[in-house]
C-alpha positions as YAML, in Angstrom:
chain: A
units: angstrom
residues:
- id: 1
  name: UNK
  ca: [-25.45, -9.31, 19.06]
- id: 2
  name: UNK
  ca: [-22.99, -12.05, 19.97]
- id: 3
  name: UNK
  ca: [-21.52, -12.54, 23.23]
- id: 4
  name: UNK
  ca: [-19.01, -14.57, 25.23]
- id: 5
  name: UNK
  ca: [-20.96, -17.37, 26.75]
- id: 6
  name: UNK
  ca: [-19.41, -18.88, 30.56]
- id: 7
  name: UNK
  ca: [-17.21, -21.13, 28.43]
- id: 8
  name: UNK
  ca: [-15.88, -18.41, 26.24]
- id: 9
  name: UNK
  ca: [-17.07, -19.44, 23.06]
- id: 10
  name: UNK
  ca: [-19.30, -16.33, 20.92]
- id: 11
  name: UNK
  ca: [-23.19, -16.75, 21.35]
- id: 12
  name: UNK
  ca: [-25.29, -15.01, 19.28]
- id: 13
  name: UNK
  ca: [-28.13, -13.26, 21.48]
- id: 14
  name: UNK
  ca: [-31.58, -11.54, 19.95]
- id: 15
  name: UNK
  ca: [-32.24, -8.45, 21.34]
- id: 16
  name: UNK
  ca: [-35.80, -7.11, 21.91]
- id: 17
  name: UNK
  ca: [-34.51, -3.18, 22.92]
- id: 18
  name: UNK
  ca: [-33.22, -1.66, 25.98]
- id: 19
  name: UNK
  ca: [-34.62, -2.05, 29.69]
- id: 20
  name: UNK
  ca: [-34.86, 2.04, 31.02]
- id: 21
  name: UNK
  ca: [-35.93, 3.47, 34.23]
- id: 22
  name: UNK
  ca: [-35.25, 6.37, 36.19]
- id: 23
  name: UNK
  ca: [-32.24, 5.37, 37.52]
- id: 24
  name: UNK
  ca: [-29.85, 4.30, 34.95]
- id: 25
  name: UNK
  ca: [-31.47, 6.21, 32.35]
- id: 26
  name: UNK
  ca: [-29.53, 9.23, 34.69]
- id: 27
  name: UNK
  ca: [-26.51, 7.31, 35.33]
- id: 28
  name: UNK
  ca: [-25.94, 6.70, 31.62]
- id: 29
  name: UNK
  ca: [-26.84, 10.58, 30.57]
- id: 30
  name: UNK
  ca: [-24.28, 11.65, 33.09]
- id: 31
  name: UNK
  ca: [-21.03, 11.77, 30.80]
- id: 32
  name: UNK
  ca: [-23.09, 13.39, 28.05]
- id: 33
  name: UNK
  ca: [-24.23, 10.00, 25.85]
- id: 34
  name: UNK
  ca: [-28.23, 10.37, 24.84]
- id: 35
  name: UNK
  ca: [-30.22, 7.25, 25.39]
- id: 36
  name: UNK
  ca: [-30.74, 7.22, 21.01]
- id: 37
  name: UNK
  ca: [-27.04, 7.22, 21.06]
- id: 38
  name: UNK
  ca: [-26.67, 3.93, 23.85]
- id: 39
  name: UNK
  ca: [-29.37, 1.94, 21.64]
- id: 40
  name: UNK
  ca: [-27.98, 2.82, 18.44]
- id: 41
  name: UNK
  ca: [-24.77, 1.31, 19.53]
- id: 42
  name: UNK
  ca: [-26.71, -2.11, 19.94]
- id: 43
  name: UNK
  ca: [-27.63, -1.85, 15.88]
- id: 44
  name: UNK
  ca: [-24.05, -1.52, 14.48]
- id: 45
  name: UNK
  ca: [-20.51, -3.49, 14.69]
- id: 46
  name: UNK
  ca: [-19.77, -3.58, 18.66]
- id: 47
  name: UNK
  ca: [-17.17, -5.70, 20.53]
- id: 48
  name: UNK
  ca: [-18.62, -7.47, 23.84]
- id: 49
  name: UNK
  ca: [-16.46, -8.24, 26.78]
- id: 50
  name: UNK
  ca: [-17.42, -10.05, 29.80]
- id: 51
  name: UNK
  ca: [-16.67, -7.98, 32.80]
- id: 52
  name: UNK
  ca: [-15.32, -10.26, 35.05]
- id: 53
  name: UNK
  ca: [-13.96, -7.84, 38.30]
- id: 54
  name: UNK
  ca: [-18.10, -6.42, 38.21]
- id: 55
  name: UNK
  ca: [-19.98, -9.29, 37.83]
- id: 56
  name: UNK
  ca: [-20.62, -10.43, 41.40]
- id: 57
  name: UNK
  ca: [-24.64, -10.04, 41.69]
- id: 58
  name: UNK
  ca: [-25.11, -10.73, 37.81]
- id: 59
  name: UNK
  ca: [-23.07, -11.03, 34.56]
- id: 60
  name: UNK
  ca: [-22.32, -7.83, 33.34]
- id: 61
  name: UNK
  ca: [-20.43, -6.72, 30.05]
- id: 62
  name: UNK
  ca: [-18.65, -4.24, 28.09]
- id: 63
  name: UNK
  ca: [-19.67, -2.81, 24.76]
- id: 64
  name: UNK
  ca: [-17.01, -1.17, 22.89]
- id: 65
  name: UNK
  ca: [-18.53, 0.76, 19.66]
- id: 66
  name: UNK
  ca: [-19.11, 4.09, 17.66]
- id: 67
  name: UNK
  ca: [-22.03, 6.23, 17.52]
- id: 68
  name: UNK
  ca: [-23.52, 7.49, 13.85]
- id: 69
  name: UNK
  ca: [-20.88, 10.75, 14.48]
- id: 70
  name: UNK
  ca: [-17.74, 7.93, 14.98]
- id: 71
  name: UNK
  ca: [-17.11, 8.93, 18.53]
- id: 72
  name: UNK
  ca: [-16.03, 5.84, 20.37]
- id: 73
  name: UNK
  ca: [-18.78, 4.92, 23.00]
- id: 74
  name: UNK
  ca: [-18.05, 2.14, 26.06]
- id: 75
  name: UNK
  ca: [-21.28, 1.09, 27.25]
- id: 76
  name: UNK
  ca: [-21.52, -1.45, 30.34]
- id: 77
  name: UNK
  ca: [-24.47, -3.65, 30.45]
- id: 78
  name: UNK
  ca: [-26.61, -6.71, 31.76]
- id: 79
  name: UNK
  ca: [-29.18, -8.92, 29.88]
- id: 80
  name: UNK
  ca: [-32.51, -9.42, 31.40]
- id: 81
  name: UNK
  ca: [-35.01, -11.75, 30.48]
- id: 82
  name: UNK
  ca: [-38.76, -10.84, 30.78]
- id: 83
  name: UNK
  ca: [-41.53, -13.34, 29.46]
- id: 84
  name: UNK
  ca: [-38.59, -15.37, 27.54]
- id: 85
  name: UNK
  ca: [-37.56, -11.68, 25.97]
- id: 86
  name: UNK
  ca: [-33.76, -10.58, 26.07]
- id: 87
  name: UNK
  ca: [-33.50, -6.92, 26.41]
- id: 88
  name: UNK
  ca: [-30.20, -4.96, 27.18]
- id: 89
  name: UNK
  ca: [-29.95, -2.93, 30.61]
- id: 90
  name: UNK
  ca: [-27.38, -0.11, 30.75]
- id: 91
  name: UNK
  ca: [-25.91, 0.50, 33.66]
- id: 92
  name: UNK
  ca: [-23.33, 3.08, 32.34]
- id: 93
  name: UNK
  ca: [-22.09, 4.30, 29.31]
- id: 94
  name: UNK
  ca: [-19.33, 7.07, 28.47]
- id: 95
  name: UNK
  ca: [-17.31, 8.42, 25.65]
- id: 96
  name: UNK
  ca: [-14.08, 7.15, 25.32]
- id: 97
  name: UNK
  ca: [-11.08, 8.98, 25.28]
- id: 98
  name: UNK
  ca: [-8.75, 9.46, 22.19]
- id: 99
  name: UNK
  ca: [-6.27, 6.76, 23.90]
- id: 100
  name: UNK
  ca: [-8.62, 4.48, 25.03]
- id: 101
  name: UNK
  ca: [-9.79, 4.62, 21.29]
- id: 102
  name: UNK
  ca: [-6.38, 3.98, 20.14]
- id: 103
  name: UNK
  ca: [-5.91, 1.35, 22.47]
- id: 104
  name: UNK
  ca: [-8.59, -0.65, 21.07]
- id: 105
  name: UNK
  ca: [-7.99, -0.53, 17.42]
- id: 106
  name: UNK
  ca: [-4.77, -1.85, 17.92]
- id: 107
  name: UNK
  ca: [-6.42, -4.58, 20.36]
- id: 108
  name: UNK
  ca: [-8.99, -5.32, 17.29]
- id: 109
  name: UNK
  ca: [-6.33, -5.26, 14.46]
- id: 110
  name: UNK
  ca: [-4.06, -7.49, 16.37]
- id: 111
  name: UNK
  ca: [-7.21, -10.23, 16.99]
- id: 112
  name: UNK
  ca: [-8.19, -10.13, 12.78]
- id: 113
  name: UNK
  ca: [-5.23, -10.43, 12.12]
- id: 114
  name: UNK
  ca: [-4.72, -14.18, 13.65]
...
């Protein structure tokens, strides 16, 4: 997966899996998105945004991506590190709305395009 790094330039990160408990293993099943869906995500073409306005305690980010049915999927994470391992911690995810969807194609198109 590649990210923005502090200085905005992409770094590519390895991913061991996803960090689960409890709690935001509920929090992200809330709007209806299975955990095989949020992790699947992680395996395909995704756009990563640094979430400025919620990263106060850590760094948190946005995933922008589409499940195996092509519903668009907005998934807000952390990395943690564990014994020099990178997993990805959700703390929400959600499907997106047919605007939101529309929004960001026109975002993505507009960015190849330069």
């Amino acid at each position: 997966m590649a990210v923005q790094s502090r200085d905005n330039r992409p770094a590519a990160v390895g991913i061991a899996g996803c960090d689960w408990d409890d709690g935001n293993r509920i929090k992200c099943q809330k709007h209806g998105v299975k955990l095989a869906v949020i992790e699947g995500l992680f395996h395909g073409p995704l756009a990563v945004f640094r979430d400025l306005v919620h990263s106060v305690a850590e760094e948190r980010f946005k995933a922008i991506g589409r499940s195996a049915d092509g519903r668009g999927v907005l998934v807000v994470f952390t990395l943690r590190l564990r014994d020099d391992v990178v997993f990805v911690r959700p703390i929400s995810a959600r499907y997106m709305h047919a605007r939101e969807v529309v929004y960001y194609e026109k975002a993505f198109t507009y960015v190849d395009k330069r």
